[in-house]
PAVEXKOL-270990 format. One line per field, with one value per residue (C-alpha): residue number from 0; y, x, z. Coordinates in pm, 1 decimal, padded with zeros to 6 digits. Each point is the difference from the previous one (the first is absolute). Layout:
kolvex	c(NUM,...)
py	c(Y,...)
px	c(X,...)
pz	c(Z,...)
//
This chain:
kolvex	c(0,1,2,3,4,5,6,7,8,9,10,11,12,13,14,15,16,17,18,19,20,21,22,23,24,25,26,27,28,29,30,31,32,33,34,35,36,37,38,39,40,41,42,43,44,45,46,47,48,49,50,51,52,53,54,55,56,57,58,59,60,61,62,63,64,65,66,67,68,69,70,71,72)
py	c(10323.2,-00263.6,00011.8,-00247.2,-00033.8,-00277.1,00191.4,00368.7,-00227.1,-00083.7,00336.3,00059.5,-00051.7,00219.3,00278.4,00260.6,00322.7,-00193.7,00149.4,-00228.8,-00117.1,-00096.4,-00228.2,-00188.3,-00067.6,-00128.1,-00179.7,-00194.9,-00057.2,-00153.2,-00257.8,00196.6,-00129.1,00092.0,00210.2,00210.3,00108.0,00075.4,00261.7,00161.5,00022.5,00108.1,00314.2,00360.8,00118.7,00351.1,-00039.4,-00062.7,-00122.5,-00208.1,00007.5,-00333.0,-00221.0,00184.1,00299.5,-00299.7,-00155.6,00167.7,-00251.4,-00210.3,-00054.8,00121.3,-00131.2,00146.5,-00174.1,-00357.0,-00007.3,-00195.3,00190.5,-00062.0,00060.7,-00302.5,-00253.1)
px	c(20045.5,00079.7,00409.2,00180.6,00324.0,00010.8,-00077.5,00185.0,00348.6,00020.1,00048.0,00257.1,00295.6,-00203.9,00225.2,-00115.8,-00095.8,-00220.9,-00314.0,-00295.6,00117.1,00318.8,-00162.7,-00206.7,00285.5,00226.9,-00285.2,-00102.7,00402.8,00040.2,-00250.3,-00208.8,-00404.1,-00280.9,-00122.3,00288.0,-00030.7,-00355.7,00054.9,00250.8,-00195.1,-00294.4,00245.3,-00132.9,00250.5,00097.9,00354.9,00131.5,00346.3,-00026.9,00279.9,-00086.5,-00285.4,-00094.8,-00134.3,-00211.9,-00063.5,-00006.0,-00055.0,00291.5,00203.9,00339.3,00268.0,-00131.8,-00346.6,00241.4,00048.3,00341.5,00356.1,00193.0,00344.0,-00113.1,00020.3)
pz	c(-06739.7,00292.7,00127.8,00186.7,00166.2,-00258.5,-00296.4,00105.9,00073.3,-00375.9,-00056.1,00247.3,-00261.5,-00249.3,-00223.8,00270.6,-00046.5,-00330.4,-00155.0,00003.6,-00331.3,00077.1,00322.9,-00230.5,-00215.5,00298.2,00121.3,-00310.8,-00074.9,00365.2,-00031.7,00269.9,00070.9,-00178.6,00282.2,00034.1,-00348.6,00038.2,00314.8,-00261.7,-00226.2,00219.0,00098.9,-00093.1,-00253.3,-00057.4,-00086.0,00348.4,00116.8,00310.8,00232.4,00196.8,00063.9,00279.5,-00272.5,-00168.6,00355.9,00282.5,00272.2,-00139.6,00320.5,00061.1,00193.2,00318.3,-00035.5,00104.0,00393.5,-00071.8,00049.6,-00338.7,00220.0,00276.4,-00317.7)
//
């Protein structure tokens, strides 16, 4: 399983919490790239809900990981 920023952003809309089912299902539906359904579907499944990407990945940057204030813009 490889993550990018690229591939983990498509997910950002996702139906969250989803089970892994429900993430392959939004994926395929949104047109999302072949490699994003194959980390899905790569996912050890035992029935979980994830709350966010950061449960699937967690080195997916937050908001804090940007050196930019939000407010100055």
């Amino acid at each position: 399983m490889y993550w990018t920023l690229e591939l983990a952003v498509k997910l950002e809309d996702a139906p969250w919490p989803a089970t892994k089912e429900e993430l392959i299902d939004y994926a395929t539906r949104s047109g999302a790239p072949l490699e994003l359904l194959e980390n899905l579907q790569e996912i050890e499944d035992e029935g979980d809900v994830y709350e966010s990407i950061e449960e699937i990945w967690p080195d997916y940057p937050s908001k804090e990981d940007f050196l930019w204030d939000e407010d100055e813009y």
